[in-house]
C-alpha positions as a Markdown table, in Angstrom:
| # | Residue | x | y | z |
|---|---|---|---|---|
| 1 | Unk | 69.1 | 92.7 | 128.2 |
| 2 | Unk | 70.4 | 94.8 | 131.1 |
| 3 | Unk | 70.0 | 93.8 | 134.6 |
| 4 | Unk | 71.5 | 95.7 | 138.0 |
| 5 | Unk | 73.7 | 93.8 | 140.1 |
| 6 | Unk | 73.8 | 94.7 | 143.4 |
| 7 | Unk | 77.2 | 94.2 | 145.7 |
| 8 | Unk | 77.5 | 95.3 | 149.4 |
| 9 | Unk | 80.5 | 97.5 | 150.1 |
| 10 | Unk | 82.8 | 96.6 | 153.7 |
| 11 | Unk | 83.9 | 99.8 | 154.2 |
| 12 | Unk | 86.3 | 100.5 | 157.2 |
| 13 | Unk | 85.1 | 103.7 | 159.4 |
| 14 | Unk | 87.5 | 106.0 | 158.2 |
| 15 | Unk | 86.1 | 105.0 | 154.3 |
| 16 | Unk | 82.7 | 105.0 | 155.6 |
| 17 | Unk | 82.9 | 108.7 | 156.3 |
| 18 | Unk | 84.9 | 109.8 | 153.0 |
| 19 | Unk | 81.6 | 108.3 | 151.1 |
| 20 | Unk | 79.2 | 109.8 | 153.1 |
| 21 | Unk | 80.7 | 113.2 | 152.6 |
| 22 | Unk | 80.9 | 112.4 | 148.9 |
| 23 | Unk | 77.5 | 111.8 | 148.9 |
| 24 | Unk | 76.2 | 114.5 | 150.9 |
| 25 | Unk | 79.1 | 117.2 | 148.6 |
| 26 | Unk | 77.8 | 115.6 | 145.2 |
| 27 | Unk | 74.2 | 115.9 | 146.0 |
| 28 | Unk | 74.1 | 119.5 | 147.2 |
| 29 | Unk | 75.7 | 120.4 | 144.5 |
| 30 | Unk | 72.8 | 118.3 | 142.4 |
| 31 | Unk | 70.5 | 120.4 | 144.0 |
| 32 | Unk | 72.1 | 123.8 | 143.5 |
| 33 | Unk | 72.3 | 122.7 | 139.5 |
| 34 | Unk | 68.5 | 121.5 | 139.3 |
| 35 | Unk | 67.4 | 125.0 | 140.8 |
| 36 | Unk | 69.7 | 126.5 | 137.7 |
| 37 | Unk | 67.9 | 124.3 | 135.1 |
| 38 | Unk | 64.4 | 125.2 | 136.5 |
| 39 | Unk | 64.8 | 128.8 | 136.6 |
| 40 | Unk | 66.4 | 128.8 | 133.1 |
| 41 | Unk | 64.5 | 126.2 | 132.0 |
| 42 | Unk | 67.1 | 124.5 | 130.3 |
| 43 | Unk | 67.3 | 120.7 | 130.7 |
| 44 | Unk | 69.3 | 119.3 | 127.9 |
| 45 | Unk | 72.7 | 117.7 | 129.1 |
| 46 | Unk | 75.3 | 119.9 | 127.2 |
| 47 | Unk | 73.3 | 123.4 | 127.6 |
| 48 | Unk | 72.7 | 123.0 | 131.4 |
| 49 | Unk | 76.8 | 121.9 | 131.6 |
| 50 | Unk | 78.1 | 125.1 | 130.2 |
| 51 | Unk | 75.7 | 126.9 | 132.6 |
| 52 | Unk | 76.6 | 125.9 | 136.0 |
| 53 | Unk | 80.0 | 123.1 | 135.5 |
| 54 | Unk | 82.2 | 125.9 | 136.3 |
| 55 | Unk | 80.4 | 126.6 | 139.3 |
| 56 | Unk | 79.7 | 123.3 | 140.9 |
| 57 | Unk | 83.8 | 122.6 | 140.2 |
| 58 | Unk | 84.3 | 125.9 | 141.9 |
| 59 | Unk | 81.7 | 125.7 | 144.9 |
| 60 | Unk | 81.9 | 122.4 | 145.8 |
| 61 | Unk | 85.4 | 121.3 | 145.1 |
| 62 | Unk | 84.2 | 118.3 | 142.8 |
| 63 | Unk | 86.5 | 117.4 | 140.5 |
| 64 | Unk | 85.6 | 117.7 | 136.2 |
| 65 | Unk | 84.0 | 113.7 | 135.8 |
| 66 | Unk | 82.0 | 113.5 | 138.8 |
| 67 | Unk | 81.0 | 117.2 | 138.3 |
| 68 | Unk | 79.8 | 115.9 | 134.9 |
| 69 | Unk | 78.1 | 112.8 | 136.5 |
| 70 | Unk | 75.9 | 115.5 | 138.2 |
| 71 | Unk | 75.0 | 117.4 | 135.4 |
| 72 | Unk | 74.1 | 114.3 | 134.2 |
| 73 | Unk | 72.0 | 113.5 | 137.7 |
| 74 | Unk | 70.1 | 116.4 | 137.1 |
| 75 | Unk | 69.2 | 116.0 | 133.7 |
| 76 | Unk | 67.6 | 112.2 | 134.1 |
| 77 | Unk | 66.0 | 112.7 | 136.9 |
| 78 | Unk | 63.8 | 116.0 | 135.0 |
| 79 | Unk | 63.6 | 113.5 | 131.9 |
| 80 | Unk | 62.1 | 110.8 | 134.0 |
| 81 | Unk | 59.5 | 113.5 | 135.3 |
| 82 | Unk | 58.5 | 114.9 | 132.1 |
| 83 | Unk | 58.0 | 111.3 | 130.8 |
| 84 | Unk | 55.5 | 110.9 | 133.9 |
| 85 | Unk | 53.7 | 114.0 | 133.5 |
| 86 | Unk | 53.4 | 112.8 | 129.8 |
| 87 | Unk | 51.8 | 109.8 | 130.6 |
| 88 | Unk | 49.5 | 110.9 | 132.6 |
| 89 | Unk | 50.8 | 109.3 | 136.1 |
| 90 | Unk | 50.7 | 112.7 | 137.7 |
| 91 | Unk | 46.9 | 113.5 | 136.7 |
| 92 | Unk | 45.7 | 116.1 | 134.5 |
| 93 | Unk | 47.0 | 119.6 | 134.0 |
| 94 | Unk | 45.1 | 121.0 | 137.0 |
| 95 | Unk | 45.8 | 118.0 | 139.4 |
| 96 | Unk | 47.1 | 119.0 | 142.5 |
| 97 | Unk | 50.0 | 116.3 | 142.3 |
| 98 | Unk | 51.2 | 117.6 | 138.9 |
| 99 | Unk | 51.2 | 121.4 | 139.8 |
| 100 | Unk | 53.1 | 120.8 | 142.9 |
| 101 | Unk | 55.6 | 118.7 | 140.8 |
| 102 | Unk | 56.2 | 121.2 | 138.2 |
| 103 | Unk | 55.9 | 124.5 | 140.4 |
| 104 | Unk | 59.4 | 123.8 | 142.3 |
| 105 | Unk | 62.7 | 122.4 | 141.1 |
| 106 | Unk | 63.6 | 118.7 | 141.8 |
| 107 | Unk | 65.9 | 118.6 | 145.4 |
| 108 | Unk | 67.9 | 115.5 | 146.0 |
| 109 | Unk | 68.4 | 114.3 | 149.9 |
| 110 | Unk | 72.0 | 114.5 | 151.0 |
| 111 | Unk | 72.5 | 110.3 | 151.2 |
| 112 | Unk | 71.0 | 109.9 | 147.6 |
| 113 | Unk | 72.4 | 107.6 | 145.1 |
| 114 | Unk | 76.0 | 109.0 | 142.9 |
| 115 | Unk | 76.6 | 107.6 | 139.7 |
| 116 | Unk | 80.2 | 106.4 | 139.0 |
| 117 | Unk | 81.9 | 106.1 | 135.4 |
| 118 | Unk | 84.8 | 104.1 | 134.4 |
| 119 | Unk | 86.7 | 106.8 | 135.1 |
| 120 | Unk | 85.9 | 107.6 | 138.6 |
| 121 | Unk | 85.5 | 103.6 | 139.7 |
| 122 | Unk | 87.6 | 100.6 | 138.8 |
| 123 | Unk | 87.1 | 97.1 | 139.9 |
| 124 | Unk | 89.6 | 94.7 | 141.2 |
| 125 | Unk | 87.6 | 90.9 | 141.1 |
| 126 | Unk | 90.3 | 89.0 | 142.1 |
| 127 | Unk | 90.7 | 90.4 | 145.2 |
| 128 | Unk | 87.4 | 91.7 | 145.5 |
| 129 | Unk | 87.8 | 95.6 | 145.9 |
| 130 | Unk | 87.9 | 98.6 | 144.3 |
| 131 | Unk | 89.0 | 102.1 | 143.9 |
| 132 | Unk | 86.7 | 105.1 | 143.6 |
| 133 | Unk | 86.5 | 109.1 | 143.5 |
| 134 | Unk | 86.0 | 111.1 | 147.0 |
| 135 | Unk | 85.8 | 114.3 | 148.2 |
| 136 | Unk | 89.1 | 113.1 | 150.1 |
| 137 | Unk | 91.1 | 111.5 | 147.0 |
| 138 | Unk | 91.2 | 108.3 | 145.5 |
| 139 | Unk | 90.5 | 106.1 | 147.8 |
| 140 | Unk | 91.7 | 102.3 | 147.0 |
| 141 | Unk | 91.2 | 98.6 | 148.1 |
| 142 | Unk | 87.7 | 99.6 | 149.8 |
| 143 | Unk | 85.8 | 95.3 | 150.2 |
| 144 | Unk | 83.0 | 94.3 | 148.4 |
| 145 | Unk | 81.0 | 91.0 | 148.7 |
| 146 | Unk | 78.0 | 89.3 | 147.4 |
| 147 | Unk | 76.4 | 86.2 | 145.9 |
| 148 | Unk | 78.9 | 84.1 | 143.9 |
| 149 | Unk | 76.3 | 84.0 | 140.8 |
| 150 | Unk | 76.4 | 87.5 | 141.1 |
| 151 | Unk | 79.8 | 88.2 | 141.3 |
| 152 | Unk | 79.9 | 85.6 | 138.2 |
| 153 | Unk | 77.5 | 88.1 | 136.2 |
| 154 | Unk | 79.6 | 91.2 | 137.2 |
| 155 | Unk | 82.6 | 89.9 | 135.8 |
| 156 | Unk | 81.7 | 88.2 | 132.8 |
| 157 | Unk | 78.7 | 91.1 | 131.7 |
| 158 | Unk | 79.2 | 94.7 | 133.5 |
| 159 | Unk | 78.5 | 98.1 | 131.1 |
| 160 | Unk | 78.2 | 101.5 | 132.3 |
| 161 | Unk | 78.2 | 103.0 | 135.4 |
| 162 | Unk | 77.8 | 102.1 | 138.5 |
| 163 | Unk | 75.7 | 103.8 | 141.6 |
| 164 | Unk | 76.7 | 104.3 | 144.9 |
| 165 | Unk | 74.0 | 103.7 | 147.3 |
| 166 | Unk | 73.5 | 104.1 | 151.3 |
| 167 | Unk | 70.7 | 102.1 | 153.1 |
| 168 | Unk | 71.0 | 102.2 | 156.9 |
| 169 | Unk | 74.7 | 102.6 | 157.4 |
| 170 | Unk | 75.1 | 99.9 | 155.0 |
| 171 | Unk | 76.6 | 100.8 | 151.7 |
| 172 | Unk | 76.1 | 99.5 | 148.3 |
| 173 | Unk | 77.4 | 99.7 | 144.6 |
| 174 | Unk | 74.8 | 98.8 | 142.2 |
| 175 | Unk | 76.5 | 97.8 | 138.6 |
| 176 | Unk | 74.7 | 97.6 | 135.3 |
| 177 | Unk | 75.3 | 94.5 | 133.6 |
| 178 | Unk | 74.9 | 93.7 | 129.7 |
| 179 | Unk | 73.1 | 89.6 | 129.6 |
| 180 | Unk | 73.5 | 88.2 | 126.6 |
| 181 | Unk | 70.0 | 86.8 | 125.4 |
| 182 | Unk | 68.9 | 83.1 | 123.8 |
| 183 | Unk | 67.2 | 83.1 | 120.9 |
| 184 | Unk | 63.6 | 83.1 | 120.9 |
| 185 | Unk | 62.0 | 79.8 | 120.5 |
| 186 | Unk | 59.7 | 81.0 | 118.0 |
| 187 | Unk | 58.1 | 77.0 | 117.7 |
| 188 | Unk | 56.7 | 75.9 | 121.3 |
| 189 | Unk | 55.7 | 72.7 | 121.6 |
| 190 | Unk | 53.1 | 73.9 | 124.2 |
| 191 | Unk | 51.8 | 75.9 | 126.4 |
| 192 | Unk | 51.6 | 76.2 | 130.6 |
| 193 | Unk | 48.8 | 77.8 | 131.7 |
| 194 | Unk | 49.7 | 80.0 | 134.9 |
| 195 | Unk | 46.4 | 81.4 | 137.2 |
| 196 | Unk | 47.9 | 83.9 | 139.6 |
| 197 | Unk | 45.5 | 84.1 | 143.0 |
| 198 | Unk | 45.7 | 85.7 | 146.9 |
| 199 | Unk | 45.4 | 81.9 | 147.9 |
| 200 | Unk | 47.5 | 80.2 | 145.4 |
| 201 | Unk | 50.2 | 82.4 | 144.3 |
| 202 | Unk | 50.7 | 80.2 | 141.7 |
| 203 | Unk | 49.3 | 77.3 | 139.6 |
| 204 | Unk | 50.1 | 75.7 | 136.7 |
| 205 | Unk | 48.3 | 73.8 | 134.3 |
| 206 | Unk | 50.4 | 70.7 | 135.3 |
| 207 | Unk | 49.0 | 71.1 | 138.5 |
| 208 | Unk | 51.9 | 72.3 | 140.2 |
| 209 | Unk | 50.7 | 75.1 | 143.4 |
| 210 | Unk | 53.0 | 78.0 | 144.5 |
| 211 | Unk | 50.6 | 78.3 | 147.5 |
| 212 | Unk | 50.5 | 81.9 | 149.3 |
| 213 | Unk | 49.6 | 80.8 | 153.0 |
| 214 | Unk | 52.9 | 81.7 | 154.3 |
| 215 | Unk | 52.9 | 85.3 | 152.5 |
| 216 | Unk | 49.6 | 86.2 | 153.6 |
| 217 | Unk | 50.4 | 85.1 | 157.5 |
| 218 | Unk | 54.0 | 87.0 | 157.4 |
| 219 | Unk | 52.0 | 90.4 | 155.6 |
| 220 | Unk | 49.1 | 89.4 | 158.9 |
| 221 | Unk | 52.3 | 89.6 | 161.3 |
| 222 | Unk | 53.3 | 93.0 | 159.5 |
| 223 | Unk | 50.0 | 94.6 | 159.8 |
| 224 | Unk | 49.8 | 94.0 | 163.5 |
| 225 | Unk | 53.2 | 95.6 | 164.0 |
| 226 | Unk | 52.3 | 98.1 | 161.8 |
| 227 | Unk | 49.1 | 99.3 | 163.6 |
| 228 | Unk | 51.2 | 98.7 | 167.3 |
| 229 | Unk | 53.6 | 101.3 | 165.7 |
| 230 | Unk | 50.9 | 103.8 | 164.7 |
| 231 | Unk | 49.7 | 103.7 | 167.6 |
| 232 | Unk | 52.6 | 105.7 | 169.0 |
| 233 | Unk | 52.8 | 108.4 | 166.3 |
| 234 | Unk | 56.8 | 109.2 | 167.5 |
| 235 | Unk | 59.5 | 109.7 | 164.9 |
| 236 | Unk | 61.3 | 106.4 | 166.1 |
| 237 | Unk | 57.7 | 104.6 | 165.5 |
| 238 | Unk | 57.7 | 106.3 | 161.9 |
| 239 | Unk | 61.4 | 105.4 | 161.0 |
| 240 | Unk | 60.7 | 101.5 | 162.1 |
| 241 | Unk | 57.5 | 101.5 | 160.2 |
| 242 | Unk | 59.5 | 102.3 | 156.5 |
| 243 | Unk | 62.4 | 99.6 | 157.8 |
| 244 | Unk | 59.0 | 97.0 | 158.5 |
| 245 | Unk | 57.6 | 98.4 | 155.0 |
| 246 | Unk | 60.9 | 98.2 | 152.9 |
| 247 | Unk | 61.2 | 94.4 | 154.7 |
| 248 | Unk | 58.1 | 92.7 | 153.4 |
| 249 | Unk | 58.6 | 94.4 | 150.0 |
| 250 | Unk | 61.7 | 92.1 | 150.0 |
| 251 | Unk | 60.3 | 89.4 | 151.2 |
| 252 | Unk | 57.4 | 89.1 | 148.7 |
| 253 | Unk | 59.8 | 90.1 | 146.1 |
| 254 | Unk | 62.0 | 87.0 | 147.0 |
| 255 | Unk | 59.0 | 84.5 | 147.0 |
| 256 | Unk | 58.1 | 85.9 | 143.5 |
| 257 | Unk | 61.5 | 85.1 | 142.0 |
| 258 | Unk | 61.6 | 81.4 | 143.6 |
| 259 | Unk | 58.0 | 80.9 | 142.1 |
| 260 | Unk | 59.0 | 83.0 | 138.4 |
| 261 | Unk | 62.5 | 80.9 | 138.2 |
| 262 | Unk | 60.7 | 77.6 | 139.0 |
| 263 | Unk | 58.1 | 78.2 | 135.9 |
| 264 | Unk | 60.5 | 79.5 | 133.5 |
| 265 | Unk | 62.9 | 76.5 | 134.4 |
| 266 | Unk | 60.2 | 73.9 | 133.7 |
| 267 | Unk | 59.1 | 76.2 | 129.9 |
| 268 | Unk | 62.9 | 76.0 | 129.1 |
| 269 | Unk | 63.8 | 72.6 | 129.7 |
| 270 | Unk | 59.8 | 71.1 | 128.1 |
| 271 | Unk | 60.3 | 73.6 | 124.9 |
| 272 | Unk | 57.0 | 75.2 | 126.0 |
| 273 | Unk | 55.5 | 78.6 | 126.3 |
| 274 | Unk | 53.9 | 80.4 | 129.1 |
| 275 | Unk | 50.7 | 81.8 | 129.1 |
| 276 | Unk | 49.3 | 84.3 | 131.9 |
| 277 | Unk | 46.2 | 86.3 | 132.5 |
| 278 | Unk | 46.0 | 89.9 | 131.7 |
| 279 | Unk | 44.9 | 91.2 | 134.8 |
| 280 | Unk | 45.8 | 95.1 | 134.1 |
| 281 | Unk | 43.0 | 97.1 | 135.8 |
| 282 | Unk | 42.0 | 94.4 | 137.9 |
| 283 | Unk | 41.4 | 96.1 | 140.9 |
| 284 | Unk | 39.4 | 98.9 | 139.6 |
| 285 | Unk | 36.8 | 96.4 | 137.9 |
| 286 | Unk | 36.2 | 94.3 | 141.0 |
| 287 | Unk | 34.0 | 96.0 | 144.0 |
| 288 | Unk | 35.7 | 95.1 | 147.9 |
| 289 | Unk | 34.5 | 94.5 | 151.8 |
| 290 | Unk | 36.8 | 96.4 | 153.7 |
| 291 | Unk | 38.5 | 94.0 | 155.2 |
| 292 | Unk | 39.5 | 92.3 | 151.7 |
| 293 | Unk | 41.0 | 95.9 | 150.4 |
| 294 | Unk | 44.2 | 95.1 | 152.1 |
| 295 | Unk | 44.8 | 91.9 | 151.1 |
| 296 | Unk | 44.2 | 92.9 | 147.4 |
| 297 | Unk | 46.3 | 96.2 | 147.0 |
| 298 | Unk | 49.3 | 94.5 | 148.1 |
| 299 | Unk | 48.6 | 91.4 | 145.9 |
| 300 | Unk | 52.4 | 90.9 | 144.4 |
| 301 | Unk | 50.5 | 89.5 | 140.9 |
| 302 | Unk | 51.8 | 92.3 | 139.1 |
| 303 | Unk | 55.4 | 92.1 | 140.6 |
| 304 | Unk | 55.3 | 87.9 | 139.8 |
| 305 | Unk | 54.3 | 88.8 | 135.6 |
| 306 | Unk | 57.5 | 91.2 | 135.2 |
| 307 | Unk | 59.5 | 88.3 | 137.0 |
| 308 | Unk | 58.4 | 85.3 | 134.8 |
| 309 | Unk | 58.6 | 87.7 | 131.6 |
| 310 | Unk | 62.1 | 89.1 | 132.0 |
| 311 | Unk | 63.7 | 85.7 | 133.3 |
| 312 | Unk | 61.4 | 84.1 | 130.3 |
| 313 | Unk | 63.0 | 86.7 | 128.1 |
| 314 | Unk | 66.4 | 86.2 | 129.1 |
| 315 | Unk | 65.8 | 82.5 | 128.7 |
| 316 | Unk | 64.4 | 82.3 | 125.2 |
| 317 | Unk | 61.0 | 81.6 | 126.5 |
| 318 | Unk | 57.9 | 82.8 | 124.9 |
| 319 | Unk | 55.0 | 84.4 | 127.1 |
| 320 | Unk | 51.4 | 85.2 | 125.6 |
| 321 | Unk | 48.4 | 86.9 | 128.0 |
| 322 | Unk | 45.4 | 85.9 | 127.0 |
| 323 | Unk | 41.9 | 87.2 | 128.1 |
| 324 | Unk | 41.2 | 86.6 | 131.8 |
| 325 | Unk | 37.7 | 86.7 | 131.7 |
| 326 | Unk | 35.4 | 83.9 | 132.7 |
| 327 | Unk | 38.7 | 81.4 | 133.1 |
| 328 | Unk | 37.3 | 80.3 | 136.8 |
| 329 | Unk | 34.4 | 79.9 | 135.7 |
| 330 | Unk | 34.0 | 77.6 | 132.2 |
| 331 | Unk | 34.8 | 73.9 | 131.9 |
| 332 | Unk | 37.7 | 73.1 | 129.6 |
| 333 | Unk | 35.9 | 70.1 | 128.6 |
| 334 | Unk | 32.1 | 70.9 | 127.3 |
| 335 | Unk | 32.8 | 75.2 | 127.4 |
| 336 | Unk | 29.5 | 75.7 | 130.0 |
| 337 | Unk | 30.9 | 79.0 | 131.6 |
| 338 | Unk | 28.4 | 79.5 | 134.8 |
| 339 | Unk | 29.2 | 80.9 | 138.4 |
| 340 | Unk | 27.1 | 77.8 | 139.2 |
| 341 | Unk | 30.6 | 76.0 | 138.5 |
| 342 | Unk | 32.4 | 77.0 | 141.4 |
| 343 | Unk | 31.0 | 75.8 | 144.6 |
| 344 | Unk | 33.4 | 77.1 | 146.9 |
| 345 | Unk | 36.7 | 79.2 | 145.9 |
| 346 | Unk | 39.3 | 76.1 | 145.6 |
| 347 | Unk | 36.9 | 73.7 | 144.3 |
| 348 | Unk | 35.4 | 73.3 | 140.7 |
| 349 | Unk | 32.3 | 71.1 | 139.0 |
| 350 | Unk | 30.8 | 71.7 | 136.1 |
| 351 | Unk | 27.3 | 71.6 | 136.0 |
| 352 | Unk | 26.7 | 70.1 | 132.4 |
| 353 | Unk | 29.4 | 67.2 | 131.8 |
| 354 | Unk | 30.7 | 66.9 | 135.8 |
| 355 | Unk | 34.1 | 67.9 | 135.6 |
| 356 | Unk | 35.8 | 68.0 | 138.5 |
| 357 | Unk | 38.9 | 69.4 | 140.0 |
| 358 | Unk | 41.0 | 72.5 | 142.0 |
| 359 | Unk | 39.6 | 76.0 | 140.6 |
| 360 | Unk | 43.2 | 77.3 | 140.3 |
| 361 | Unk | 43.8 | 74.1 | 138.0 |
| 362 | Unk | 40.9 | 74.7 | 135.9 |
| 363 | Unk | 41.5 | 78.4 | 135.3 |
| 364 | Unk | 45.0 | 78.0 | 134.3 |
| 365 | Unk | 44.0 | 75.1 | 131.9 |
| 366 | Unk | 41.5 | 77.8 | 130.7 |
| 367 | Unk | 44.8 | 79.7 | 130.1 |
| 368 | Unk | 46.7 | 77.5 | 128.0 |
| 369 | Unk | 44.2 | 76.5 | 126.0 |
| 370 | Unk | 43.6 | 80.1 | 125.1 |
| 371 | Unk | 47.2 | 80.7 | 124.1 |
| 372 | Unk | 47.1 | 77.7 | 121.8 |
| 373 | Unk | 44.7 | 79.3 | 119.8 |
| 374 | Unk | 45.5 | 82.7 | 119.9 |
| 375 | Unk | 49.3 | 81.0 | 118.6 |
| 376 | Unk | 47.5 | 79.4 | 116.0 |
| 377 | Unk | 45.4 | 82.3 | 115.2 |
| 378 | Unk | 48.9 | 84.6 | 114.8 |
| 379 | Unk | 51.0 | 81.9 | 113.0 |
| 380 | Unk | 47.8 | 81.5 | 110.4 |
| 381 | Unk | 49.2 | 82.6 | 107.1 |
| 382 | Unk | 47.2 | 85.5 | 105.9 |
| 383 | Unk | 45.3 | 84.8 | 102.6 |
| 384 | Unk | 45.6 | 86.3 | 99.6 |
| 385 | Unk | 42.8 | 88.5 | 98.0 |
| 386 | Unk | 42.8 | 89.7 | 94.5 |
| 387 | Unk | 40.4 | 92.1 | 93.1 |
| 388 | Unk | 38.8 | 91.7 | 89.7 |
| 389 | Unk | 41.2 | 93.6 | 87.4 |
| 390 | Unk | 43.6 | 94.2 | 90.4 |
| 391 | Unk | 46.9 | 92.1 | 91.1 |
| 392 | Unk | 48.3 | 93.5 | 94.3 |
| 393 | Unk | 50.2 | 90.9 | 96.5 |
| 394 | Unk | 50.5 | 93.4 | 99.7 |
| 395 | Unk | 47.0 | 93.6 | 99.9 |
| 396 | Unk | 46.2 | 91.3 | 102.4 |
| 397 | Unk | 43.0 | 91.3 | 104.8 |
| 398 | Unk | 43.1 | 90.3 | 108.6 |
| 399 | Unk | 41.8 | 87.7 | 109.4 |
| 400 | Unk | 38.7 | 87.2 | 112.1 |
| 401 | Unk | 39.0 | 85.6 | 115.0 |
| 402 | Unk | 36.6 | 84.9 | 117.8 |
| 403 | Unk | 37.1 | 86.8 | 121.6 |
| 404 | Unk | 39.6 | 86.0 | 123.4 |
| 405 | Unk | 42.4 | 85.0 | 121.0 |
| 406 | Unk | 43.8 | 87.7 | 119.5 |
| 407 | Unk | 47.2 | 89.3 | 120.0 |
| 408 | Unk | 48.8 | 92.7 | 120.5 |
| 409 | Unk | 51.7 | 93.9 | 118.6 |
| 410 | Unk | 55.2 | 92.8 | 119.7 |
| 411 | Unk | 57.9 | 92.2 | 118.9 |
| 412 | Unk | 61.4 | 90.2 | 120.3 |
| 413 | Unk | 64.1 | 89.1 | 118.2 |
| 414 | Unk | 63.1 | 87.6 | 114.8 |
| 415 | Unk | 59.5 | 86.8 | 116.2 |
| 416 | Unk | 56.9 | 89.1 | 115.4 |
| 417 | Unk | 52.9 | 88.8 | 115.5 |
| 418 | Unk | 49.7 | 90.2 | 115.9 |
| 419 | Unk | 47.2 | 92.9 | 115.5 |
| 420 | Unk | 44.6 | 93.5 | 118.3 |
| 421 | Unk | 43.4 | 93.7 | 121.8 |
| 422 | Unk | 42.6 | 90.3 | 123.5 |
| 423 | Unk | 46.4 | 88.6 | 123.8 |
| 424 | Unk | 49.0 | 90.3 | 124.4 |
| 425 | Unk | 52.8 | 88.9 | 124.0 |
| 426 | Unk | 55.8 | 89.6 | 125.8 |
């Protein structure tokens, strides 16, 4: 699987300034190819290189790789919006976002990211530098730095290029790295139920709570700042408000990977599975006060499911969603499903047999037990049906399963299963 490493560049001041103007050089002349490829609507790699790389050498002095690194810009970044116009992200074919989109060519802003081949960067890891392409020559022994695990995983795994990246004076190379996967543990000895929640980020079926108190004060603190901020309506106002924003997106994205590595750490070393809620759509099917619509549009729950099932994936680990509905609000132990159950939002009773417990508990036992039978339900062998006066082996009809337990197509390694719309597995 491939995973971007991310190591922070000590430039001196004279380097510092070489990079910038390789930056600024490389993504003007970005710019001047992607209004080429939109007026000649060309945007395959090799046409749109023999129509403007003898011009982009020319104009801008870039030498023949990183003018072909350019090209190469150009090209993904129109790929990546034709793939969003296909899917629908941009609205329909009269939507105003779309036609804006495709009426003018793509323009890149002077300190956007540069891609770097082999041939234009070279690392030196035992001294911890390395030697790139400029506008001003090769420029050698420039310091980079980072976390020793990463630096461990940059070594041992980098492929492919690497992008240069400026973020507030501060400058960045960001490496693409090649992790070697475990084989899929296709034979879980169980399941842990994870309930994601505003409250609770967190719980497990074991009972263990990744609570969200601290989140939820620290996005409070941010949205007090935030509206201070507003309030002024200056430029210097609006640039602190993105550096405040582009914080607490890190810092939500750092509590998700503590709580993700945590979970997949305890699957791996029990032999287990996990199991999570599908939750897609959430937001549209549930009906807000005002002062809740905050809190839930920047709910990280999202964010937390593509932690657990890439570090899962990467760790062998097998991760089922299973049918969210109703999994507050039934008792594991007698199946009465009743709003009646939940008394208050952290604390659960059935009303039939008197079960008794945390809500976030009970939901995420709900959880595993649904991906034990949706696992049983996809590892049943399919039985055989032979016609009168027809032998046909392949024939073989699905099987019926009741709501709730049924899984969609995938498939990872030597492990496939599946066939419908209630479980999903990643």
């Amino acid at each position: 699987m491939k995973l971007a490493v991310r190591v922070k560049l000590l430039p001196t001041a004279e380097q510092a300034e070489a990079l910038a103007a390789t930056l600024h050089t490389c993504n003007a002349a970005a710019s001047v190819v992607s209004r080429a490829a939109f007026v000649a609507g060309v945007y395959s790699r090799n046409d749109l290189q023999k129509l403007t790389y003898h011009d982009i050498k020319a104009d801008h002095g870039l030498s023949a790789q990183p003018a072909v690194r350019v090209v190469k810009k150009v090209v993904d970044a129109y790929t990546t919006l034709h793939a969003t116009v296909r899917a629908g992200n941009l609205g329909g074919p009269a939507s105003k976002r779309r036609l804006k989109a495709e009426s003018k060519p793509i323009m890149f802003r002077s300190d956007a990211a540069q891609p770097f081949d082999d041939r234009c960067l070279s690392w030196q890891h035992d001294v911890r530098t390395v030697s790139l392409w400029t506008m001003r020559g090769r420029m050698k022994a420039v310091a980079f730095t980072g976390h020793p695990d990463q630096l461990k995983t940059l070594v041992a795994h980098r492929r492919g290029e690497s992008d240069l990246v400026r973020e507030n004076d501060n400058w960045y190379l960001v490496a693409t790295c090649e992790i070697p996967e475990k084989p899929l543990n296709v034979e879980p000895v169980d399941w842990i139920g994870l309930d994601r929640g505003i409250v609770n980020l967190a719980t497990t079926s074991d009972g263990d709570n990744f609570q969200g108190r601290g989140l939820s004060r620290y996005r409070r603190w941010h949205a007090h700042k935030r509206q201070e901020l507003q309030a002024k309506r200056t430029k210097a106002a609006k640039r602190r408000l993105k550096r405040r924003a582009r914080k607490e997106a890190r810092h939500a994205a750092h509590i998700n990977h503590v709580v993700s590595k945590e979970v997949v750490a305890v699957a791996e070393r029990t032999g287990r599975g996990i199991a999570l809620e599908e939750l897609r759509g959430i937001r549209d099917r549930v009906r807000l006060h005002r002062h809740q619509r905050a809190t839930l549009t920047t709910w990280p729950f999202h964010q937390l499911g593509t932690f657990i099932a890439y570090k899962a994936r990467r760790a062998g680990v097998p991760v089922l969603e299973v049918d969210a509905h109703y999994t507050s609000q039934r008792c594991p132990r007698c199946g009465e499903t009743s709003r009646r159950n939940r008394p208050s939002r952290d604390d659960f009773c059935c009303r039939r047999c008197g079960l008794a417990g945390p809500a976030d508990v009970v939901a995420a036992v709900n959880v595993r037990n649904r991906a034990r039978r949706a696992w049983v339900f996809v590892n049943t062998p399919k039985p055989q049906v032979v016609q009168p006066g027809v032998v046909d082996a392949a024939r073989t009809p699905q099987p019926v399963a009741a709501r709730g337990t049924q899984a969609r197509p995938f498939k990872a390694g030597s492990l496939t299963i599946g066939s419908d719309t209630r479980c999903r597995a990643r």
